[in-house]
N, C-alpha and C positions, 0 to 999 in steps of 0.2 A: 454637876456635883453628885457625888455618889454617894447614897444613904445605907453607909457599915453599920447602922444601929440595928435597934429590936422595935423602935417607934415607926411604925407610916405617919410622912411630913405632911400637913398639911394647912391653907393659911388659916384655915379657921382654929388652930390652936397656935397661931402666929409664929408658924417657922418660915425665917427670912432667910434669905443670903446678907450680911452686912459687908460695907465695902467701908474700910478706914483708911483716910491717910495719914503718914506718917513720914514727919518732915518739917527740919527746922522752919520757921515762918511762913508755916502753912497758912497764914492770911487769906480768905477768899474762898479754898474751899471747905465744907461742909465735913464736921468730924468724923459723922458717921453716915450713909446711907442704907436704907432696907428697902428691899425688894421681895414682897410675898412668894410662896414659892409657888411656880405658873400649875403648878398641878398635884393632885396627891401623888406622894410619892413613897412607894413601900420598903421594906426593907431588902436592899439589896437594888432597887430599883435608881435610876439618873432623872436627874432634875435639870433641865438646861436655862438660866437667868439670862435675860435681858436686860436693860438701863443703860441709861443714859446721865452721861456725867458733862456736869457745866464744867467750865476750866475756871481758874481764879484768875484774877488778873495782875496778880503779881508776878512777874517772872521766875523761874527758879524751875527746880526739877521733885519731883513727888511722886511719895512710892503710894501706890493701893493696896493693900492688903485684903483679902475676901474671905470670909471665915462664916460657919451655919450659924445662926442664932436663934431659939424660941426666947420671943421676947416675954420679959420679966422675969425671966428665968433662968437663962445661961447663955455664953459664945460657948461652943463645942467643936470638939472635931480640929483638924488639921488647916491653919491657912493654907490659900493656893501659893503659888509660886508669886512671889512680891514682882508688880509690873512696876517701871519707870513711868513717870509723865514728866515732860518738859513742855515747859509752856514758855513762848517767847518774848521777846519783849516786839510791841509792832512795828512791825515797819512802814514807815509812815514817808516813806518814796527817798530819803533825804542822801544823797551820795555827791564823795566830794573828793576832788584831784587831792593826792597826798604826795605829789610831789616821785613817784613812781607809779601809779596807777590810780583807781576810782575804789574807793572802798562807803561800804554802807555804815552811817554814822547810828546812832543807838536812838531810843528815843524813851524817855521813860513812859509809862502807863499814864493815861488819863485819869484823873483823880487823884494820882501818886507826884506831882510835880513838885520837886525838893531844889531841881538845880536852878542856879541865876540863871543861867543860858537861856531861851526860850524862844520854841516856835508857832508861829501860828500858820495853822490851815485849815481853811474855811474857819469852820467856828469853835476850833478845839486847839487847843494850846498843848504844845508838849514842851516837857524839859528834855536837855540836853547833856544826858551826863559826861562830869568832866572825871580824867581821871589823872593820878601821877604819871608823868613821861615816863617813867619806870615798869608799868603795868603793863602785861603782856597783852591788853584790851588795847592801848593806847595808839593814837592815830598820829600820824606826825603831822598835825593842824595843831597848835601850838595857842592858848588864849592865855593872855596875861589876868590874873585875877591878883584881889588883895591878899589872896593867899600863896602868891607868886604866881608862876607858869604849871597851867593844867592842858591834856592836851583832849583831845575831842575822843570819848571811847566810839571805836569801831565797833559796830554789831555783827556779829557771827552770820554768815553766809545761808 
């Protein structure tokens, strides 16, 4: 990060890198993160951040945004270029003939189990999401539920 100011950064007046996401049901991760900045850094001078990011464990895809901040004080300056994060759902080994080939079936998150479907291995239970035969997820494994016929969502390769 490049400091275009008149100020030298440094953490002892608490200039961070923040890293936000932004993203519908952002559940799991964390809305903002700071990272002190690893060195003084003068004007005109680069600053290179490190950190490490947990993933959440809800599925879905999530933008980072990274922008300077002196906390209590202000976000300043230009964000970086917004990264993607996708996070998957696990896979949890489960693949099943569909009647033209072997496709890998979905399996929701641990702690996230919503669907009646349910499997267990070893000591962790996963749901099985069902979807409308309609849906481009949809596997041609066919479960009759009280809500008619769902069929087994396939998980992305």
């Amino acid at each position: 990060m490049k400091n275009t100011g008149a100020t030298t950064w440094t953490a002892a007046s608490q200039y961070r890198l923040g890293a936000k996401y932004d993203a519908p049901d952002a559940d799991g991760f964390p809305s903002a993160i700071r990272t002190d900045v690893p060195s003084d850094t003068p004007p005109g001078g680069t600053a290179t951040f490190n950190f490490t990011l947990t993933a959440p464990s809800t599925p879905g895809t999530y933008i980072l945004c990274r922008q300077m901040v002196q906390e209590l004080i202000e976000w300043f300056g230009a964000y970086t270029p917004a990264t993607n994060i996708t996070v998957n759902a696990p896979d949890i080994g489960l693949r099943a003939y569909d009647g033209t080939g072997v496709v890998r079936i979905a399996a929701e998150p641990t702690g996230t189990v919503t669907s009646p479907l349910r499997i267990r291995k070893g000591n962790t239970t996963y749901g099985i999401p069902l979807v409308d035969r309609t849906d481009p997820s949809a596997s041609k494994i066919i479960i009759n539920t009280s809500l008619g016929p769902k069929a087994l969502k396939k998980d992305a390769p």
